[in-house]
N, CA, C and O atoms as a GROMACS GRO file, in nm:
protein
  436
    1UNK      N    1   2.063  -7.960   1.052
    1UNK     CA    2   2.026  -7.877   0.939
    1UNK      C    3   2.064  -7.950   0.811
    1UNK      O    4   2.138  -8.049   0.814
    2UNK      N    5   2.007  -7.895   0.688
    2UNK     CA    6   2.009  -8.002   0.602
    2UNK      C    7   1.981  -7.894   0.444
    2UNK      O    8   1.905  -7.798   0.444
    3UNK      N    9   2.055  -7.936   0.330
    3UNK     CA   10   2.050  -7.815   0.224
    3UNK      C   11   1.984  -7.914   0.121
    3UNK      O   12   2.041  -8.020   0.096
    4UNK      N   13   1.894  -7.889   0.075
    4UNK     CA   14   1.829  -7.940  -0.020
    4UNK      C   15   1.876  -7.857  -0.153
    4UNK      O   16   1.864  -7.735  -0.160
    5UNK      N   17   1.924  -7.925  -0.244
    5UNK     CA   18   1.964  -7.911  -0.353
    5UNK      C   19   1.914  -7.974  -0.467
    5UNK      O   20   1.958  -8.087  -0.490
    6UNK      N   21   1.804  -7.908  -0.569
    6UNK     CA   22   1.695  -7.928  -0.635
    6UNK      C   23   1.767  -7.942  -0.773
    6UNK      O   24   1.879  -7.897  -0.750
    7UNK      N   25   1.763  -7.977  -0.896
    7UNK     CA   26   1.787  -7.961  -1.042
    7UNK      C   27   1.651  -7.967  -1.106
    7UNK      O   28   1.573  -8.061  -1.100
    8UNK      N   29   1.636  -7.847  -1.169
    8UNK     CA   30   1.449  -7.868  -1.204
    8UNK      C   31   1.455  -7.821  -1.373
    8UNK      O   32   1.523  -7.721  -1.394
    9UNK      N   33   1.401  -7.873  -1.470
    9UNK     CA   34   1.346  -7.788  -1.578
    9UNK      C   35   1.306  -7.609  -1.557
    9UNK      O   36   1.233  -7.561  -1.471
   10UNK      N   37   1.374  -7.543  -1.658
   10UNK     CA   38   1.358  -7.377  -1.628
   10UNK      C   39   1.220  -7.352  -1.655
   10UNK      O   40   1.182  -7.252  -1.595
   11UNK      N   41   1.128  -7.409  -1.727
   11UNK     CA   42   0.970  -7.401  -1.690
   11UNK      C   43   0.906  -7.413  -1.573
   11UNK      O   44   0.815  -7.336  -1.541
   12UNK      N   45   0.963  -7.546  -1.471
   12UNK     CA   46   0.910  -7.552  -1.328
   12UNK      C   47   0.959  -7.435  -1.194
   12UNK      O   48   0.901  -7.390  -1.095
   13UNK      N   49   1.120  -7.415  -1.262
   13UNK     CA   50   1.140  -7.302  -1.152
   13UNK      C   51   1.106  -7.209  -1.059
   13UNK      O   52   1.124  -7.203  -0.937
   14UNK      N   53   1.024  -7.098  -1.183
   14UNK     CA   54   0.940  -7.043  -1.118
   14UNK      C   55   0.858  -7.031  -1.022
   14UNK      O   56   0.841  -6.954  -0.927
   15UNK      N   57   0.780  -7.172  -1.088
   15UNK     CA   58   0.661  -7.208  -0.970
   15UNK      C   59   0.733  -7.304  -0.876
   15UNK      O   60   0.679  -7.367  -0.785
   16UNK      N   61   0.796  -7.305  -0.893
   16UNK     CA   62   0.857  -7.361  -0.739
   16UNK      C   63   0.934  -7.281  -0.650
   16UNK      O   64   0.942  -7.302  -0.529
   17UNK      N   65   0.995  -7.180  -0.719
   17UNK     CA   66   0.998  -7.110  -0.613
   17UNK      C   67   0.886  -7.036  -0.547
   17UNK      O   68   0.865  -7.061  -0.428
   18UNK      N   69   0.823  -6.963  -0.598
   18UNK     CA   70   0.700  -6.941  -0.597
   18UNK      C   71   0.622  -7.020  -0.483
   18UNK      O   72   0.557  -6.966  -0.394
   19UNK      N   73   0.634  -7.114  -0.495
   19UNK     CA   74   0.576  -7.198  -0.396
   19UNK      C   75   0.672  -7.240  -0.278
   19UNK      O   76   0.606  -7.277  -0.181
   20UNK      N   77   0.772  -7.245  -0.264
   20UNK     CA   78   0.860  -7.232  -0.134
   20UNK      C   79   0.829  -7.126  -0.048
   20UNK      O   80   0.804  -7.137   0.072
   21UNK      N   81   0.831  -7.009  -0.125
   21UNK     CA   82   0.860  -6.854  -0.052
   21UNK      C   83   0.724  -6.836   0.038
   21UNK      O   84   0.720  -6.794   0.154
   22UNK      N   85   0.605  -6.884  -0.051
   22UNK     CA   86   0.426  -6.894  -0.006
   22UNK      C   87   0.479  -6.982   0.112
   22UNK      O   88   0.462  -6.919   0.216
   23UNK      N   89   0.525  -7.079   0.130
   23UNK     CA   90   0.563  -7.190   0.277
   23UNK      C   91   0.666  -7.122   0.338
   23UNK      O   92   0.717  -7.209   0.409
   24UNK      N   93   0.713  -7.046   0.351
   24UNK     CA   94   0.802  -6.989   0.421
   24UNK      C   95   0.932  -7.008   0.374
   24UNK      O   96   0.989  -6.912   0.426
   25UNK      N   97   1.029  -7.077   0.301
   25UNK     CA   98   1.100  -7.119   0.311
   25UNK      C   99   1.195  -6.979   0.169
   25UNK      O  100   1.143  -6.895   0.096
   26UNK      N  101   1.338  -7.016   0.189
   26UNK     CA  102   1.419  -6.897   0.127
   26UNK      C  103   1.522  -6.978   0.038
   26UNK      O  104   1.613  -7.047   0.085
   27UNK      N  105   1.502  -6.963  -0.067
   27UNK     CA  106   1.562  -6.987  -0.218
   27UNK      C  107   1.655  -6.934  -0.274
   27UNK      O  108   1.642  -6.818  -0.313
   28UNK      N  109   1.795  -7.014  -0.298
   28UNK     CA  110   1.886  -6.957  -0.388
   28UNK      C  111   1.887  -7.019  -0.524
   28UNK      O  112   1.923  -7.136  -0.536
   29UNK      N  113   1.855  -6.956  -0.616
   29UNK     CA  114   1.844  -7.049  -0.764
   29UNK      C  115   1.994  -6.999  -0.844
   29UNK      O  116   2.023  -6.881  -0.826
   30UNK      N  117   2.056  -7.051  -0.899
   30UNK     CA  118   2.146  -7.079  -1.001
   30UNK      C  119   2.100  -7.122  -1.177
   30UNK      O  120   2.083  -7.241  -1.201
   31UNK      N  121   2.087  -7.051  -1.258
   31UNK     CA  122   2.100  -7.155  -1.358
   31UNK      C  123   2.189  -7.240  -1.388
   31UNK      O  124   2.302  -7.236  -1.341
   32UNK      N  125   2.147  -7.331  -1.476
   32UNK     CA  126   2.271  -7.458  -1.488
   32UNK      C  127   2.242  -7.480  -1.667
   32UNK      O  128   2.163  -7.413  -1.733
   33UNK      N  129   2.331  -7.591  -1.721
   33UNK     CA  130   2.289  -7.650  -1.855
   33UNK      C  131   2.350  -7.755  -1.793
   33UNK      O  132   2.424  -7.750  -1.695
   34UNK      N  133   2.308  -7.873  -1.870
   34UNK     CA  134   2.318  -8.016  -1.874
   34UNK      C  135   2.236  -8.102  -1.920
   34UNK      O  136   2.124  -8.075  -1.963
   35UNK      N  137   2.284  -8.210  -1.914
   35UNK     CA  138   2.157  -8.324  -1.960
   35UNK      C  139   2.157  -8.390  -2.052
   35UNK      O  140   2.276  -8.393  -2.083
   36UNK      N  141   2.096  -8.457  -2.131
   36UNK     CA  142   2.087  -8.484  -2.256
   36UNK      C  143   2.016  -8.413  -2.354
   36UNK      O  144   2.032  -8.447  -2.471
   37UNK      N  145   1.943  -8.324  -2.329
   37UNK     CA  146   1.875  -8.216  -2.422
   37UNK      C  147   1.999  -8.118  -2.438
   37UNK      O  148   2.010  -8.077  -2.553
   38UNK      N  149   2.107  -8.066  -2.337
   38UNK     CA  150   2.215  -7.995  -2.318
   38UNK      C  151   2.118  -7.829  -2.311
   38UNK      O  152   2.148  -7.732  -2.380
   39UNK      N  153   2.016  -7.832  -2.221
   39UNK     CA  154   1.889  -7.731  -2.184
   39UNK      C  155   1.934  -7.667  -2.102
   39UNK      O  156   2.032  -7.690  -2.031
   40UNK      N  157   1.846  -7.550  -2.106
   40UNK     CA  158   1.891  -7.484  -1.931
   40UNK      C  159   1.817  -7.530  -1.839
   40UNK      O  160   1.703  -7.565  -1.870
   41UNK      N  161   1.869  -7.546  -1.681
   41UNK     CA  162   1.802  -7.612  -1.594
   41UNK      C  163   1.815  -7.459  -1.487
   41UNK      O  164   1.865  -7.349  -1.508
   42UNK      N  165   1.750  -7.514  -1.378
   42UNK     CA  166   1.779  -7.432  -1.229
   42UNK      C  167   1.784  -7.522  -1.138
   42UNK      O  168   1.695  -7.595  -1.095
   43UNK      N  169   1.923  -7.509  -1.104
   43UNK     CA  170   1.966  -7.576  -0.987
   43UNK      C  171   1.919  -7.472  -0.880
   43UNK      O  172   1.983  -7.367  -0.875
   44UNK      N  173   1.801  -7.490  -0.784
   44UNK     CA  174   1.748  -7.441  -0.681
   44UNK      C  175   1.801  -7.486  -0.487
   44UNK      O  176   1.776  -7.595  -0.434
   45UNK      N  177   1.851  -7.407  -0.440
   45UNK     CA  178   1.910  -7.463  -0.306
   45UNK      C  179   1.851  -7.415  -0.179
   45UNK      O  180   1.841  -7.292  -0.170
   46UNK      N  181   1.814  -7.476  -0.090
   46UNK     CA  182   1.707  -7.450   0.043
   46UNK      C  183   1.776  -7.517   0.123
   46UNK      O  184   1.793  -7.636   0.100
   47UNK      N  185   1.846  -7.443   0.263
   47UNK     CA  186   1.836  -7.478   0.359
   47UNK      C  187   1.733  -7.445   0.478
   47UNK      O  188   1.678  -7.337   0.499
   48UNK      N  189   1.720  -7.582   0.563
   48UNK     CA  190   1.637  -7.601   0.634
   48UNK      C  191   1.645  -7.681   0.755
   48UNK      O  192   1.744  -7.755   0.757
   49UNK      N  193   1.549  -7.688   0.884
   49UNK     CA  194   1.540  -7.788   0.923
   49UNK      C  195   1.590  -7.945   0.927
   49UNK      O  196   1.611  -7.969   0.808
   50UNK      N  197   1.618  -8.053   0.996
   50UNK     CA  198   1.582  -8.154   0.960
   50UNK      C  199   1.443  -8.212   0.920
   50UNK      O  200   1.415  -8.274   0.817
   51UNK      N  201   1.333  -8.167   1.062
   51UNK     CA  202   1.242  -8.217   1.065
   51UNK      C  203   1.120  -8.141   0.943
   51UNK      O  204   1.003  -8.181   0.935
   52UNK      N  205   1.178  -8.028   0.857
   52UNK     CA  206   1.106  -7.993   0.741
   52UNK      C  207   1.180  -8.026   0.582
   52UNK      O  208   1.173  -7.961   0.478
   53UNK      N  209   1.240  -8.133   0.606
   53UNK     CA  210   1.328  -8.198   0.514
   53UNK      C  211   1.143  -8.244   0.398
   53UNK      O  212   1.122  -8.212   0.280
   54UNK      N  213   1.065  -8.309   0.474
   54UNK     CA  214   0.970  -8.374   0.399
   54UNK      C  215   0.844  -8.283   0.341
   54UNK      O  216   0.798  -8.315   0.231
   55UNK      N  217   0.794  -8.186   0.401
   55UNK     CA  218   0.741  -8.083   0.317
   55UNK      C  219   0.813  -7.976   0.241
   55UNK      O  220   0.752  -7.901   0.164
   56UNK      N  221   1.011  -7.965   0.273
   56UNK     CA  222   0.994  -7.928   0.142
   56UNK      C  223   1.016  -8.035   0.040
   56UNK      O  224   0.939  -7.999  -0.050
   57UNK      N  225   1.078  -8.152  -0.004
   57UNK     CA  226   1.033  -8.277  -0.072
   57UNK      C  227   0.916  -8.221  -0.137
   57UNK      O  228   0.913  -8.170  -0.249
   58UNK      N  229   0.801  -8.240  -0.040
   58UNK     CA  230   0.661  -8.242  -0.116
   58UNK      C  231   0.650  -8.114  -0.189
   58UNK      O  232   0.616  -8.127  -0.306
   59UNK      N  233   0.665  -8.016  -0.155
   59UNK     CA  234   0.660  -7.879  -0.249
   59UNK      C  235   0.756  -7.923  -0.398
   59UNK      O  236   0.692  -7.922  -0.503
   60UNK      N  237   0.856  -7.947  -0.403
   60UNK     CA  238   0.930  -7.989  -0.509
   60UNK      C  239   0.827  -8.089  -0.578
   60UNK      O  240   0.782  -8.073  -0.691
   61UNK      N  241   0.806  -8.161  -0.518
   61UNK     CA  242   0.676  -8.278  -0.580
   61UNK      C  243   0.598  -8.205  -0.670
   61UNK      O  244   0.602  -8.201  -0.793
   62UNK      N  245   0.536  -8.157  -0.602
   62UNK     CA  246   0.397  -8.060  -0.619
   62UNK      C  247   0.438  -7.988  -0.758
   62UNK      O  248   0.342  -7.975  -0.834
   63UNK      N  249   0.554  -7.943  -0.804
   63UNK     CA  250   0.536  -7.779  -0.838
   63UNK      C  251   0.659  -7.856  -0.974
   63UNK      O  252   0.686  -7.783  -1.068
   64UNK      N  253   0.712  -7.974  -0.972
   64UNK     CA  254   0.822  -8.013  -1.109
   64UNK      C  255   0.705  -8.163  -1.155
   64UNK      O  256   0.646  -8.254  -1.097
   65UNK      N  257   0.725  -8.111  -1.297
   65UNK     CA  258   0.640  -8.235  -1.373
   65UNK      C  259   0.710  -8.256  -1.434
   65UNK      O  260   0.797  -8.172  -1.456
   66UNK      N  261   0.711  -8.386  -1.497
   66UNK     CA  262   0.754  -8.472  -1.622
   66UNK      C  263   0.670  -8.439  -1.704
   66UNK      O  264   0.549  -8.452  -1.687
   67UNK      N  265   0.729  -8.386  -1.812
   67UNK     CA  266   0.638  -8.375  -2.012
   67UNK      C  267   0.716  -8.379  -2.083
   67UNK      O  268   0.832  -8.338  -2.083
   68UNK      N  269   0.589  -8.487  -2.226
   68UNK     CA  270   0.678  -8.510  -2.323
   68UNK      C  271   0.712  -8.420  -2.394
   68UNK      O  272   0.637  -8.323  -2.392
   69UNK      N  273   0.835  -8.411  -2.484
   69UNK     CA  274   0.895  -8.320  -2.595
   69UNK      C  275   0.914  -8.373  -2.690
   69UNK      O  276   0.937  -8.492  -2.668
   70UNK      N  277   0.920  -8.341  -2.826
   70UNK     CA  278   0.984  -8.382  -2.923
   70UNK      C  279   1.098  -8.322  -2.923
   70UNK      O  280   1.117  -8.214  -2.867
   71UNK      N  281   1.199  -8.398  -2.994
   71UNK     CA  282   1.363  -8.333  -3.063
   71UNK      C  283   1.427  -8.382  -3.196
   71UNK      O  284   1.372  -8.480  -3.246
   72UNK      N  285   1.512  -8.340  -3.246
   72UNK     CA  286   1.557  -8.365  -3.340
   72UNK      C  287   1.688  -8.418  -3.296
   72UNK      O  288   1.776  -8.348  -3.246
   73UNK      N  289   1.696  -8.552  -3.318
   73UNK     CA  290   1.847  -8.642  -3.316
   73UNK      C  291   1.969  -8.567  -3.330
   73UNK      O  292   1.939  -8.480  -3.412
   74UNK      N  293   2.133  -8.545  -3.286
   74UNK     CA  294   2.216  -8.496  -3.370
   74UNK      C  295   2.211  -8.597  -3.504
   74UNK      O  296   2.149  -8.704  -3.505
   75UNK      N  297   2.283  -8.546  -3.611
   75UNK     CA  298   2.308  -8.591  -3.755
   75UNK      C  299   2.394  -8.662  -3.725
   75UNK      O  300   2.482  -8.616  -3.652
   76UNK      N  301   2.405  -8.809  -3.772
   76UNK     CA  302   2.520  -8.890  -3.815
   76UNK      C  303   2.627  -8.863  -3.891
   76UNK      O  304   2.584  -8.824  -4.000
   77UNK      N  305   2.747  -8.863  -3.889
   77UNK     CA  306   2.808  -8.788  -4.007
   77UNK      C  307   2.828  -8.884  -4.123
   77UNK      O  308   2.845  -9.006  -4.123
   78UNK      N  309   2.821  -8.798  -4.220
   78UNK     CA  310   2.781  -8.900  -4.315
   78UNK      C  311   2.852  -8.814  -4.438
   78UNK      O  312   2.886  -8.699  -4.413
   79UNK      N  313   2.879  -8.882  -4.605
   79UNK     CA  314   2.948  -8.837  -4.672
   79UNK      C  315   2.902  -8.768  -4.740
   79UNK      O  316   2.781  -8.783  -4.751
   80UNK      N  317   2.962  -8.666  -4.815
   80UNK     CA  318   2.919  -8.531  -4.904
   80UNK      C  319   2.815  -8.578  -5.025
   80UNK      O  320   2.822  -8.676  -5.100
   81UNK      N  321   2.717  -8.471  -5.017
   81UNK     CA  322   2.610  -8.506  -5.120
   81UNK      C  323   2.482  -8.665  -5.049
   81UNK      O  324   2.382  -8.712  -5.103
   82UNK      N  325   2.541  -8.698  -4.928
   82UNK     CA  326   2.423  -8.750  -4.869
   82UNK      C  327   2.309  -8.669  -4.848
   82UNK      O  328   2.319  -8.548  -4.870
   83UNK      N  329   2.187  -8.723  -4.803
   83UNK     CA  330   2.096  -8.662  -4.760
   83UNK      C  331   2.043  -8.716  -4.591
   83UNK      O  332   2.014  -8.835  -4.585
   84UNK      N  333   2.032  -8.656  -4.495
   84UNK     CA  334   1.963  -8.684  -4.377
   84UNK      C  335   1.838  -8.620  -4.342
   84UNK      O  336   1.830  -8.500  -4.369
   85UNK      N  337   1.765  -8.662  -4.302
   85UNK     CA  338   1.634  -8.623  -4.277
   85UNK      C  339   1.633  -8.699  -4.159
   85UNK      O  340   1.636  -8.820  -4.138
   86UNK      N  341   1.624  -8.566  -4.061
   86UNK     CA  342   1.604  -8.644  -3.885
   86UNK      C  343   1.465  -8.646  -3.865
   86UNK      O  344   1.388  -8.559  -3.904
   87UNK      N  345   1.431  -8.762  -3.793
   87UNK     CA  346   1.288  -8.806  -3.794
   87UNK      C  347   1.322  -8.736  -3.629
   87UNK      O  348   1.434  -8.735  -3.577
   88UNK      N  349   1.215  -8.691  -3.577
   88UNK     CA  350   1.205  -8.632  -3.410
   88UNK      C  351   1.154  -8.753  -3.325
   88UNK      O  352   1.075  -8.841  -3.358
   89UNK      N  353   1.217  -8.735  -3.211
   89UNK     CA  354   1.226  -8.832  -3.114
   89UNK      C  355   1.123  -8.810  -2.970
   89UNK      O  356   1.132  -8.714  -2.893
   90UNK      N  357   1.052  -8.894  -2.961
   90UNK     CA  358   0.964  -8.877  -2.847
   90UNK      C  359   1.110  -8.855  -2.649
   90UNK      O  360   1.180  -8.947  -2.606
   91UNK      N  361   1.106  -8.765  -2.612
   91UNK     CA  362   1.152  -8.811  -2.499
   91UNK      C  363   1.075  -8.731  -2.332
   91UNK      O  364   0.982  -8.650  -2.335
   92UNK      N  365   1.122  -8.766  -2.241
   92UNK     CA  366   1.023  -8.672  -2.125
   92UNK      C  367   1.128  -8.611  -2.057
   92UNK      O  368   1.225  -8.678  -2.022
   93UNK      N  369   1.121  -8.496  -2.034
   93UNK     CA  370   1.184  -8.383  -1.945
   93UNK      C  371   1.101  -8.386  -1.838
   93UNK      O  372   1.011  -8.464  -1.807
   94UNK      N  373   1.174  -8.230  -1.754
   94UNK     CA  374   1.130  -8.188  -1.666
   94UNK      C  375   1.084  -8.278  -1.536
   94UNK      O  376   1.085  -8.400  -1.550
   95UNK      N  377   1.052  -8.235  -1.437
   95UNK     CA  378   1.081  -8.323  -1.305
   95UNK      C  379   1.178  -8.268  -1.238
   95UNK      O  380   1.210  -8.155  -1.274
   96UNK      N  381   1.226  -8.310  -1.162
   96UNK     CA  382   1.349  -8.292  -1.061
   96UNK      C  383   1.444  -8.438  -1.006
   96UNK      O  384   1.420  -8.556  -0.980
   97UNK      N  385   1.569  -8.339  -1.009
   97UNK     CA  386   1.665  -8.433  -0.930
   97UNK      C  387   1.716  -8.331  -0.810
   97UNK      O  388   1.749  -8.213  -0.802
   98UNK      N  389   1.702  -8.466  -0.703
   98UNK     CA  390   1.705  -8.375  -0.583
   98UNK      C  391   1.807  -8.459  -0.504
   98UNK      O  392   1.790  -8.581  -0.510
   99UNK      N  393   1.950  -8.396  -0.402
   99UNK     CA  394   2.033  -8.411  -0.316
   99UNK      C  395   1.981  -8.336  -0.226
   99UNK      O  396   1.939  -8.223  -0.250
  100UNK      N  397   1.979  -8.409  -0.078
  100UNK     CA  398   1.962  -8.391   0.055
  100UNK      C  399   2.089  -8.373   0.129
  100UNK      O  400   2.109  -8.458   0.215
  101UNK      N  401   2.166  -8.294   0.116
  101UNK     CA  402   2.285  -8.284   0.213
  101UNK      C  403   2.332  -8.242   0.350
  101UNK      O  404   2.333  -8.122   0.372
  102UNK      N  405   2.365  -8.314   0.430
  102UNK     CA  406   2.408  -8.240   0.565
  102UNK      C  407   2.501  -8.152   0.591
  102UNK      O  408   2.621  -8.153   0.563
  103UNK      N  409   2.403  -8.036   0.675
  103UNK     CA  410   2.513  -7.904   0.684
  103UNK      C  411   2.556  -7.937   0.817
  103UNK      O  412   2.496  -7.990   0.910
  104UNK      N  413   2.744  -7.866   0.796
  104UNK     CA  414   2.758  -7.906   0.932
  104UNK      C  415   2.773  -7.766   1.009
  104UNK      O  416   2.804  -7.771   1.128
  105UNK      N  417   2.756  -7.664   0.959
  105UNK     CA  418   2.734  -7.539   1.026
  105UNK      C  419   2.690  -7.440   0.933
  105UNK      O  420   2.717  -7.444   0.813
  106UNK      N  421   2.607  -7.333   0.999
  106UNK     CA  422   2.518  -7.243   0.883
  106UNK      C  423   2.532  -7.107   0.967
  106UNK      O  424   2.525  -7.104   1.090
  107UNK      N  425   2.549  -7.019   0.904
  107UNK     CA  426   2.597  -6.947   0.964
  107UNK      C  427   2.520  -6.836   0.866
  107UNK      O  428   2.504  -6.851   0.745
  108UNK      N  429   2.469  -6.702   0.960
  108UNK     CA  430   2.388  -6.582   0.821
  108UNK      C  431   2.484  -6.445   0.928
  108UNK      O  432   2.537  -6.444   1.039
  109UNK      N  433   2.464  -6.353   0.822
  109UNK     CA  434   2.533  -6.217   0.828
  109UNK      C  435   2.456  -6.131   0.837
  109UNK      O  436   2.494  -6.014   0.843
   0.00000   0.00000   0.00000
C-alpha cells in the first residue's frame, strides 16, 4: 500500500478531487501556505494500491496545470522620502508536487 501525497495550487484542487472520487478513489485534503508566492495550497492525500500508484499519478497529471501570474516584488528597503515603484514579475504557479510514500499498515474504523 502506498499514500500519495499531492501539494497542488487551491484553483486545481477542486478538480482534482473531483476527479479522484469519479475514479473511485477517497481524498483527504488539508489546506497548506507555502512557497514563494507564500499562497494557499492543498496538500491532497490518497491512499491506495501499489499497482494503482500510476493512474492515480495520471489523474494528478490530468487535473494540476502550470500558469503564468504576475506579482509584485517585496520592496527593497530603502530610505525615507525614496520612491519605489515595483515593476510585476512574470512567474508560473500551479502544478503539483507529489510524494509517494510507503504505508506500512492501514488500518479503517
Amino acid at each position: 500500500m502506498k499514500l500519495v501525497m499531492s501539494i497542488v495550487n487551491n484553483e486545481d484542487a477542486r478538480t482534482l478531487i473531483d476527479a479522484l472520487m469519479r475514479h473511485g478513489y477517497r481524498a483527504t485534503v488539508i489546506s497548506t501556505t507555502g512557497g514563494f508566492l507564500r499562497e494557499g495550497n492543498a496538500t491532497i492525500f490518497v491512499g491506495t494500491e501499489d499497482e494503482k500508484i500510476e493512474d492515480v499519478l495520471g489523474i494528478i497529471r490530468e487535473s494540476c496545470h502550470t500558469r503564468t501570474q504576475y506579482v509584485n516584488p517585496l520592496p527593497p528597503v530603502i530610505e525615507p522620502g525614496e520612491m519605489y515603484l515595483p515593476t510585476p514579475i512574470e512567474v508560473e504557479v500551479g502544478g503539483a508536487t507529489v510524494f509517494v510514500i510507503n504505508v506500512d499498515r492501514f488500518e479503517k474504523y
